[in-house]
C-alpha positions in Angstrom: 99.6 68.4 155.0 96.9 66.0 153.4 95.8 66.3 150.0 92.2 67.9 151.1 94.3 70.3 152.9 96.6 71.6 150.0 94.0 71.8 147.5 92.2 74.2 150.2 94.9 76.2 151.0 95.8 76.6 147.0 92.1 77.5 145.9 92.4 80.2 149.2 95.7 81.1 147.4 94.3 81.6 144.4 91.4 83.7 145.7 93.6 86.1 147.2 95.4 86.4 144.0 92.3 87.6 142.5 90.8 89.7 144.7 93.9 91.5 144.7 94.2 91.6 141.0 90.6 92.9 140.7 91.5 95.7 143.1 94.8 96.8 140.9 93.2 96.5 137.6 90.5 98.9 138.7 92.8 101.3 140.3 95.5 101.2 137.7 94.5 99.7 134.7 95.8 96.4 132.8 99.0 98.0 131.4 100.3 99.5 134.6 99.4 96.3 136.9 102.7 94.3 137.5 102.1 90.0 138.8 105.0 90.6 140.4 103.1 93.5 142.9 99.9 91.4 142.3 102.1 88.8 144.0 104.0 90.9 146.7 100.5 91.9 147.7 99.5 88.6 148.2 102.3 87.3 150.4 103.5 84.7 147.3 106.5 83.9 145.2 106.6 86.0 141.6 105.5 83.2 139.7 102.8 82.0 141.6 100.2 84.0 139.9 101.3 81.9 136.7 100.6 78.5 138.4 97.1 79.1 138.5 97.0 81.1 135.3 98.8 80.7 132.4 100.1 85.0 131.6 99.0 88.0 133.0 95.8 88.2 130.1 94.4 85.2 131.4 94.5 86.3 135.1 92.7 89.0 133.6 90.2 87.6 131.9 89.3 85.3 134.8 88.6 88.8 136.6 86.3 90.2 134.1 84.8 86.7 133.4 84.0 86.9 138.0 82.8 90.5 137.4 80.2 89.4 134.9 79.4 86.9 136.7 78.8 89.0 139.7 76.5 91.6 137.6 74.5 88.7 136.6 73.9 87.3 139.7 72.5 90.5 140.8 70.4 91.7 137.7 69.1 88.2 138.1 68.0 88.8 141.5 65.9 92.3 140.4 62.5 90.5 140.3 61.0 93.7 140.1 57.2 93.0 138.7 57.0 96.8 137.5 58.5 97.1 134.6 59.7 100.8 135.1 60.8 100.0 138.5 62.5 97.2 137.4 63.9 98.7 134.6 65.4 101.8 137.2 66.9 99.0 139.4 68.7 97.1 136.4 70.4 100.3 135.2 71.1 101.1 139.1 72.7 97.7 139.2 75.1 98.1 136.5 75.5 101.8 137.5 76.9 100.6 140.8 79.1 98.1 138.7 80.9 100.8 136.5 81.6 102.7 139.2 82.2 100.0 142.0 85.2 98.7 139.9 85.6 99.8 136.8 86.2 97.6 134.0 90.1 99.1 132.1 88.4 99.3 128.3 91.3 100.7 127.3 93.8 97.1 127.6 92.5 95.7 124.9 88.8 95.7 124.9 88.4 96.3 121.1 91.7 93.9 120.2 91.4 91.2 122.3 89.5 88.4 121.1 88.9 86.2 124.0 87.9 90.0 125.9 85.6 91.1 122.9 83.8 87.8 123.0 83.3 88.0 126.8 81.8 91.6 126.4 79.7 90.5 123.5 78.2 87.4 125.0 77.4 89.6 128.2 75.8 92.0 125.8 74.0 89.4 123.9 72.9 87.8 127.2 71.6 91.7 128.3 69.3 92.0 125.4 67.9 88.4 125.3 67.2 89.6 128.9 65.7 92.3 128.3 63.6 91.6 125.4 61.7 88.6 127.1 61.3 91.2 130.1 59.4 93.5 127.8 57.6 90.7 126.5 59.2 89.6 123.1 59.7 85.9 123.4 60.9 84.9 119.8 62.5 88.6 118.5 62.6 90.0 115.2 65.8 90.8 113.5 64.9 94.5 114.2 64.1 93.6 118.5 67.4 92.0 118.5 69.4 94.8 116.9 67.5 97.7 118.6 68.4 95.8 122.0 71.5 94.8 121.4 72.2 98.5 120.4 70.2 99.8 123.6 73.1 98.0 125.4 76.0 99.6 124.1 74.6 102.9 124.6 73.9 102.0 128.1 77.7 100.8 128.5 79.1 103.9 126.5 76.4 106.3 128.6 77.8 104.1 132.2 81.6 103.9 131.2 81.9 107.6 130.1 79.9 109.3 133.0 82.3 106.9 135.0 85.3 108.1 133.4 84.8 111.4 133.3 83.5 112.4 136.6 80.5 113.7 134.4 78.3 117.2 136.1 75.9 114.8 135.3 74.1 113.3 138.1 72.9 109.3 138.6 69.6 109.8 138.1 69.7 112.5 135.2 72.4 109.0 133.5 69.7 106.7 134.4 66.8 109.1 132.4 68.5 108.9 129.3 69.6 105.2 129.2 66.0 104.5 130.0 64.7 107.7 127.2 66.8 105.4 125.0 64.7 102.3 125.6 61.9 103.5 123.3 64.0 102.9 120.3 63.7 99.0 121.2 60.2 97.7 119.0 58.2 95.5 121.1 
């Protein structure tokens, strides 16, 4: 097999390993996720999963860090020039995300360093976002924390409707996440 060849068939090896990780975190949750299924799954020795990444939190993180970067691409793409409809089809977008695979808060989001930081900087990169959408090019100490607080009631609204299987419908979710907006000076 030439070298071309091997480095193809690992980086397909290695994408099988994640999908399939992606798909066991979100049904089961970090803690109850073994490599070794993750593995079995995947047609590969046990240790594989560590050749390409170095413990089982890493593998993780490389997931959440492809989520995010999936959510991005596609709030990205929401070129919406109305700025309520625009607005509707961002929280639609990360609706979809929470409930398309959710993201297991409870393995660590609040201990893990590395995790925390990825959640913040995708939080930091959601306000910047949305404060230059509303207009605000060069925000205030007050813009910044109002927006950076509209997120994580958005995520805590999302990830507890999610969660709980909430009467509440999608659109009635949406209302007050977008309610909430007014709180964010412009």
């Amino acid at each position: 097999m030439t070298a071309v060849a091997t480095r193809a068939r690992g980086q397909a090896t290695r994408e099988r390993l994640l999908a399939i990780g992606d798909e066991m975190f979100a049904g089961a949750g970090y803690e109850r996720v073994s490599t070794a299924e993750i593995a079995r799954r995947a047609g590969v020795a046990d240790g594989l999963l560590f050749h390409y990444f170095r413990s089982k939190r890493a593998f993780y993180l490389e997931i959440v860090r492809r989520r995010l970067a999936r959510l991005n691409a596609r709030l990205e793409a929401n070129r919406e020039p109305d700025l309520d409809r625009w607005l509707r089809r961002e929280i639609d977008i990360f609706l979809d995300s929470v409930t398309e695979r959710p993201l297991d808060a409870g393995s660590g989001f609040g201990t893990d360093a590395e995790l925390r930081a990825l959640i913040e900087g995708e939080q930091d990169w959601t306000a910047r976002r949305l404060l230059r959408r509303l207009g605000v090019e060069r925000p205030t100490a007050e813009q910044h924390i109002a927006a950076r607080g509209w997120v994580g009631f958005a995520m805590e609204c999302a990830y507890t409707w999610q969660r709980e299987h909430s009467r509440l419908s999608r659109a009635k979710v949406r209302a007050r996440i977008a309610a909430a907006l007014a709180a964010v000076p412009r």
